[in-house]
C-alpha positions in Angstrom: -0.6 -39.4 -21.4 -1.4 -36.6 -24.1 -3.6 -34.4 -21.6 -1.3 -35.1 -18.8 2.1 -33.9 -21.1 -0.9 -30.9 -21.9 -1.6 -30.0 -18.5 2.3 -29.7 -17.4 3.3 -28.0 -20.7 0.9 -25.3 -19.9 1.8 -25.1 -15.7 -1.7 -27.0 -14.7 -0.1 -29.6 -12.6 -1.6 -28.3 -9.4 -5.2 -28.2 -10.1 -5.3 -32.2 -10.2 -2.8 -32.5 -7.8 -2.9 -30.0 -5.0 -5.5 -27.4 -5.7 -8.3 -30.4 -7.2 -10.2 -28.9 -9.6 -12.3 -31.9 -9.8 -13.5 -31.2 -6.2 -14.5 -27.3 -6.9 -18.1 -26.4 -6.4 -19.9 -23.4 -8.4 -21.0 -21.1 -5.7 -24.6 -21.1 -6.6 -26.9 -23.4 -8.4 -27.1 -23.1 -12.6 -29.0 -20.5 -13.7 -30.4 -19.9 -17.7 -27.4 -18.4 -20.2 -29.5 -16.4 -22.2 -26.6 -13.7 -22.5 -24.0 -16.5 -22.9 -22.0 -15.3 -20.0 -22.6 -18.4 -16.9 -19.5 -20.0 -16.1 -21.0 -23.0 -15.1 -19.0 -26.2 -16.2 -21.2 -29.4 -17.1 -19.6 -32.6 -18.9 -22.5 -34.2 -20.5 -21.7 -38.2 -21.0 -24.3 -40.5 -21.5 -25.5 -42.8 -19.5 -25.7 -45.6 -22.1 -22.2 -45.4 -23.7 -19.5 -47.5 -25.1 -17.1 -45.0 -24.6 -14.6 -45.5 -21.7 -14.9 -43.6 -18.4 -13.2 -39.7 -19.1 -9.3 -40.6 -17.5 -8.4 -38.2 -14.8 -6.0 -36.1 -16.8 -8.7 -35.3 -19.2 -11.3 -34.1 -16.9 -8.8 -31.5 -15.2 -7.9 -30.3 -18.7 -11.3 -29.9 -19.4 -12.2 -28.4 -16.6 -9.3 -25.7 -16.4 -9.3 -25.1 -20.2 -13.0 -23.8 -19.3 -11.9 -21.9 -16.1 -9.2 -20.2 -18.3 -11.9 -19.5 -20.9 -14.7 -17.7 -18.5 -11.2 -15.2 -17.2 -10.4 -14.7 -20.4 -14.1 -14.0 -21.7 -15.9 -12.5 -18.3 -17.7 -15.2 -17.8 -18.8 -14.8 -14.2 -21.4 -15.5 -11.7 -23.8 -12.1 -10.1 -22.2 -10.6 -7.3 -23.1 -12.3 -3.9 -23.4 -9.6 -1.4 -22.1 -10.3 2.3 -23.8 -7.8 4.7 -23.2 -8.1 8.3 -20.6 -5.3 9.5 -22.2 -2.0 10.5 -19.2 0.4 9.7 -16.4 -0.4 7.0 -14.4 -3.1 5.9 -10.7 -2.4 6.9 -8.6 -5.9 6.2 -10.1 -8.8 4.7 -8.2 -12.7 3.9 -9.8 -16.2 2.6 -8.4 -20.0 2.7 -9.6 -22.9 1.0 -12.6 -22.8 2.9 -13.7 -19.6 4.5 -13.4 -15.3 3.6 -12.8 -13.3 7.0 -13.1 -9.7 7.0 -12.3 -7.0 10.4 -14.3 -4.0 10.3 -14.5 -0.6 12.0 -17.1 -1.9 13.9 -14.5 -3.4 16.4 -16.0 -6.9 14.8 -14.6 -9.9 12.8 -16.8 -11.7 10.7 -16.1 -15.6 9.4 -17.8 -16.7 6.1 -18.3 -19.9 4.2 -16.2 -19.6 0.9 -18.6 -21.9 -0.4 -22.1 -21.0 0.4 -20.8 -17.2 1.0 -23.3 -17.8 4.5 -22.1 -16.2 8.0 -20.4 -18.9 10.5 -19.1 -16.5 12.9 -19.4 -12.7 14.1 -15.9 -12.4 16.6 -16.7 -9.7 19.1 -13.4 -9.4 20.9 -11.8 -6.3 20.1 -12.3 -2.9 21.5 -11.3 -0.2 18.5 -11.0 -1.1 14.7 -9.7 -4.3 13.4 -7.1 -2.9 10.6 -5.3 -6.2 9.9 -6.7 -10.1 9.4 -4.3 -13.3 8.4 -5.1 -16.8 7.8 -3.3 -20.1 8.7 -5.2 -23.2 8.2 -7.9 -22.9 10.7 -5.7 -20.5 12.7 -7.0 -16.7 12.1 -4.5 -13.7 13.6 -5.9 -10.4 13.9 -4.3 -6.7 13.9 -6.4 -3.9 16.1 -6.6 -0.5 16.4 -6.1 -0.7 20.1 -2.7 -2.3 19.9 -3.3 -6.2 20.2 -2.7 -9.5 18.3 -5.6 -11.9 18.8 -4.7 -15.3 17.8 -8.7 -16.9 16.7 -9.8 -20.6 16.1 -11.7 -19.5 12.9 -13.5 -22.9 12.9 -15.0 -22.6 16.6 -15.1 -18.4 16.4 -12.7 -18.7 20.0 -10.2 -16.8 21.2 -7.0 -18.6 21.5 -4.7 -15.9 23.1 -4.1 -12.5 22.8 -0.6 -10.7 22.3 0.3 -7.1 24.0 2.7 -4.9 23.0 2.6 -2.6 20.5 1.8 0.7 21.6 -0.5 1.9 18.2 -2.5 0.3 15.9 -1.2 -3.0 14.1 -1.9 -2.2 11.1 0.5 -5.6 8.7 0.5 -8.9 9.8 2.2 -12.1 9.0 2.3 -15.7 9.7 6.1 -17.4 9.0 6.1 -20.8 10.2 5.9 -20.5 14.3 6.4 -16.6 14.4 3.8 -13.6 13.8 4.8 -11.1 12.5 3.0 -7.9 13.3 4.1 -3.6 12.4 2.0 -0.8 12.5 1.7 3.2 13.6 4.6 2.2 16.9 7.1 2.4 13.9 8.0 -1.2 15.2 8.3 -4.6 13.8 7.3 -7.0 16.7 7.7 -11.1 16.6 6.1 -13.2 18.7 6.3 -17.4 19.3 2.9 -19.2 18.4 3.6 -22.3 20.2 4.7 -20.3 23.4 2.9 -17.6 22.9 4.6 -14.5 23.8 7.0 -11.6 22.8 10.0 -12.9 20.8 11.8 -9.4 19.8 11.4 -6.0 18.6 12.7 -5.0 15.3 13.1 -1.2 15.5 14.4 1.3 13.1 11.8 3.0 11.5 11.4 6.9 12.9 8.0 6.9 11.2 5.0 4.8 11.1 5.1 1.5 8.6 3.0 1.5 6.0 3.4 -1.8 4.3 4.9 -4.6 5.4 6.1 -8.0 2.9 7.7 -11.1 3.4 9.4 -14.5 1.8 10.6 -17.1 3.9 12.2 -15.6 7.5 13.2 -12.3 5.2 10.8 -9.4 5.8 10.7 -5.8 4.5 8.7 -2.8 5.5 8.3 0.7 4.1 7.5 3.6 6.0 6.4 7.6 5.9 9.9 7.6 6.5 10.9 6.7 2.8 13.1 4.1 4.4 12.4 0.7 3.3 14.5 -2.2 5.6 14.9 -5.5 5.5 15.0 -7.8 8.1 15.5 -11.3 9.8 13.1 -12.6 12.4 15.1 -14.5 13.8 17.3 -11.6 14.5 16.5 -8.5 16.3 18.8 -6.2 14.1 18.1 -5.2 10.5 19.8 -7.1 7.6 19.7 -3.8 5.5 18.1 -0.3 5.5 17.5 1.1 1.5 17.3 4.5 1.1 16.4 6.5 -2.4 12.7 7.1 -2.2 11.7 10.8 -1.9 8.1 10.1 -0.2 6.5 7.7 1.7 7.0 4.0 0.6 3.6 2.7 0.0 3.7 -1.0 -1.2 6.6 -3.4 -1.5 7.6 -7.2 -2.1 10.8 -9.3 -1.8 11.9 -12.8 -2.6 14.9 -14.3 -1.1 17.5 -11.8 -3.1 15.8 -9.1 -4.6 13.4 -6.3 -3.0 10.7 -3.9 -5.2 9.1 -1.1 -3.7 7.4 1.6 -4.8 6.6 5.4 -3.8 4.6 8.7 -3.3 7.7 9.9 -5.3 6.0 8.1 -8.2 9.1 5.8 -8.7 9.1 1.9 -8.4 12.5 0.7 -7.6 14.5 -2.6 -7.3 17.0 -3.3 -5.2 19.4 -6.7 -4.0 19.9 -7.9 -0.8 21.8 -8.3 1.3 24.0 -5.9 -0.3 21.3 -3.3 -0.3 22.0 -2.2 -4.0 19.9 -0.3 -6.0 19.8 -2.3 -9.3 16.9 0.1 -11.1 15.0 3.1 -10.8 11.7 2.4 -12.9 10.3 6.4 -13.1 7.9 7.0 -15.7 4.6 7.1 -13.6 3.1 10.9 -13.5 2.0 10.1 -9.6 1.8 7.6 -6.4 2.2 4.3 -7.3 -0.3 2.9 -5.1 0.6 -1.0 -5.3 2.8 -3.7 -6.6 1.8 -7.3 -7.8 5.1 -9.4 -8.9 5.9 -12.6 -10.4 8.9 -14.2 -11.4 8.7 -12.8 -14.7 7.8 -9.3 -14.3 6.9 -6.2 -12.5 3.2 -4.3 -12.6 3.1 -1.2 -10.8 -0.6 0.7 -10.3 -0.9 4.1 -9.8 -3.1 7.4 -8.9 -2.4 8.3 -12.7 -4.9 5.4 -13.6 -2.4 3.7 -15.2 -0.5 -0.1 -14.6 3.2 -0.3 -15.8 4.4 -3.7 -16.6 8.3 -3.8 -15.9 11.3 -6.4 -16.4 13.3 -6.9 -13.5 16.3 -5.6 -15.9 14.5 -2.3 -15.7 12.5 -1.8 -19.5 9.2 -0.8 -19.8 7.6 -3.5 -21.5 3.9 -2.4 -21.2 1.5 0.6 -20.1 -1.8 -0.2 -19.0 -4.5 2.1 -19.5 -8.6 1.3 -19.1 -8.8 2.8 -14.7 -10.5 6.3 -14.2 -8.7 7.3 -10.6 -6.2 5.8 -8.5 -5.4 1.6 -9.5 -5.5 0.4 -5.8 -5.2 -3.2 -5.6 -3.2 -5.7 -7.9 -3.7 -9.8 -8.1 -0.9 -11.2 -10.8 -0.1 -15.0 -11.6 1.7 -17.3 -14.2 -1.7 -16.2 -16.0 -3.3 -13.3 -15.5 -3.1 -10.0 -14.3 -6.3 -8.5 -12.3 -6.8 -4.9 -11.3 -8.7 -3.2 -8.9 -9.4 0.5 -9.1 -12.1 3.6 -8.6 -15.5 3.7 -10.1 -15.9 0.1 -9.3 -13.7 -0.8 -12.0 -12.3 -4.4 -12.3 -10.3 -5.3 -15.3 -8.6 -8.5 -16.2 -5.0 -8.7 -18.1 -2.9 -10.5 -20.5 -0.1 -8.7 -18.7 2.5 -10.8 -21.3 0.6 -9.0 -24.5 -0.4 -5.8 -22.8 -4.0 -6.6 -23.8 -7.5 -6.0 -21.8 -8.7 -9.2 -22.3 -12.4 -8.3 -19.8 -13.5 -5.7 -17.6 -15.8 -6.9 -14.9 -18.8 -5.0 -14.6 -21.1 -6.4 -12.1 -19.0 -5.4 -9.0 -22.1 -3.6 -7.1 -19.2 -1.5 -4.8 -16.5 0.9 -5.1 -13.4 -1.2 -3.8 -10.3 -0.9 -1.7 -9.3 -4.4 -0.8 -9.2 -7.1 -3.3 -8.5 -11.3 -3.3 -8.1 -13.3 -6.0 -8.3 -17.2 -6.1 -7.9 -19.3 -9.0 -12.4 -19.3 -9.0 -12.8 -16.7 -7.0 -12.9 -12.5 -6.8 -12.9 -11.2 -3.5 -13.1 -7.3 -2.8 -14.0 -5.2 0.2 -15.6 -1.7 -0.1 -14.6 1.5 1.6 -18.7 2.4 1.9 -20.4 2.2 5.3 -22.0 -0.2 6.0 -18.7 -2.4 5.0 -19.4 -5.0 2.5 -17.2 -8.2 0.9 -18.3 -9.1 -2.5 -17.3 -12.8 -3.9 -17.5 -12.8 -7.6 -17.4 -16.8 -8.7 -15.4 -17.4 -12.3 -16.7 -21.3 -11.8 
């Protein structure tokens, strides 16, 4: 009852109840430690013992108290290498049990998350795949030449296929029965799963969308348009239109109330909804801010200046990151941890609540521009041709 009390005191409830911790497998076999730095977990018990069998509350803590540890001390596995697409990696996305990534090459590749082996090579699109989303074993793909493809990532089959937009489809996402896709059209499209076909347009934009978020049926887009809107999808007008940014809007995020976005104008702003509010204007980047990674606590903000801003949602600056050389493109925050992805291969991980590098990870064989992070598992994409995905294993 101590580990248990332990393990909810500290938020670790879910990895011996939902995400089972006690079921995760390293992604490669043991190798020596010589430089102290394998994250392999191994609970030595005897076999001749009087002591009673480990109780199940006990194991997880052990086992998460060690996964903490090897975040917190860069204590990873080498870079496995997935090689397959022949021009570069434009969207990538993972599950519980496989990574997919869509390439220039007009190709979709399926891999194992496990054994980091090929299962599939999806050769139904005829331009660029820009966009990937998974659902259980249900994989929805964005293309260059202006289709949804709806996937059966576990047989590598094409469901159905969804026309309408009339340029690339560049966001995608999955909200119970509807997909939602937006791209260069300037449109937001939604489209029934079950019946597959057209639900509504969403128009509003006068410029093409360049990110797209989304929290229950709310969704928000930003655009080159420096409009960011708000909207419904079960209704085919918008709930809001925000306007205040000087430049494009290049990354945003929303929860049921409250919408963050942030700006070429090199501003990060918050707003309420559906009032359409601006609550705070956080300015005190010196250039784009290039992403956005929120939790319920607080706001990080990356930027072409190299640096990560760490904001309240009452506005303060609580915390300026510095340790990138270039542009901070991609941003992975938790209850725990704050990781960031940037130039020059550079991956460092946060205590975002101290302000403090805790590791930079320096094994990451590719420059990066797309980035996952699982509770185990570091997942980028490079920008190089040929496109690579790199899985970095923290178990």
């Amino acid at each position: 009852m101590i580990l248990l009390h332990h393990c909810l005191e500290r938020k670790w409830m879910r990895f011996g109840l939902h995400d089972n911790i006690l079921h995760e497998i390293p992604l490669s076999k043991p190798q020596s430690n010589v430089s102290n730095t394998s994250p392999y977990f191994q609970l030595y018990i005897p076999k001749e013992t009087r002591l009673s069998p480990i109780c199940r509350w006990k194991n997880v803590f052990i086992r998460v108290f060690h996964l903490f540890k090897n975040w917190e001390k860069g204590r990873y596995t080498m870079p496995v290498t997935l090689k397959g697409h022949k021009d570069q990696v434009k969207a990538i996305d993972c599950n519980r049990t496989c990574i997919v990534s869509g390439s220039e090459d007009h190709t979709v590749i399926v891999w194992s998350l496990h054994t980091c082996s090929k299962l599939h090579t999806i050769k139904v699109h005829s331009d660029a795949v820009t966009s990937v989303k998974l659902k259980d074993n249900m994989l929805v793909t964005g293309c260059g030449d202006s289709s949804v493809r709806v996937i059966d990532c576990t047989t590598g089959q094409l469901a159905f296929s969804l026309q309408g937009h009339q340029g690339s489809v560049d966001h995608l996402a999955i909200i119970e029965d509807y997909i939602v896709s937006a791209g260069t059209d300037k449109t937001v499209m939604v489209w029934s799963i079950s019946k597959q076909k057209h639900v509504h347009t969403l128009r509003g934009h006068v410029d093409e969308i360049e990110c797209m978020a989304y929290c229950g049926y709310t969704v928000v887009t930003g655009s080159w348009d420096k409009a960011v809107m708000v909207w419904n999808v079960r209704q085919e007008d918008a709930v809001q239109m925000l306007h205040g940014h000087r430049e494009v809007v290049t990354c945003c995020y929303c929860t049921e109330d409250t919408v963050v976005s942030g700006s070429g104008d090199s501003d990060v702003r918050i707003w309420r909804i559906p009032s359409g509010e601006c609550l705070h204007v956080l300015s005190a980047h010196e250039a784009e801010v290039y992403c956005l990674a929120c939790s319920a606590e607080v706001i990080a903000s990356g930027s072409s200046d190299s640096t990560i801003i760490i904001w309240s949602y009452t506005g303060s600056l609580l915390h300026t990151l510095t340790g990138h050389l270039g542009v901070v493109r991609c941003l992975h925050i938790n209850e725990f941890r704050l990781v960031s992805g940037g130039d020059q291969k550079k991956i460092n991980v946060w205590d975002y609540r101290r302000g403090t590098l805790l590791n930079t990870i320096h094994r990451n064989p590719t420059r990066l521009h797309k980035m996952l992070v699982t509770d185990t598992k570091l997942i980028t994409a490079s920008p190089e041709t040929p496109g690579t995905v790199t899985v970095i294993s923290f178990w």
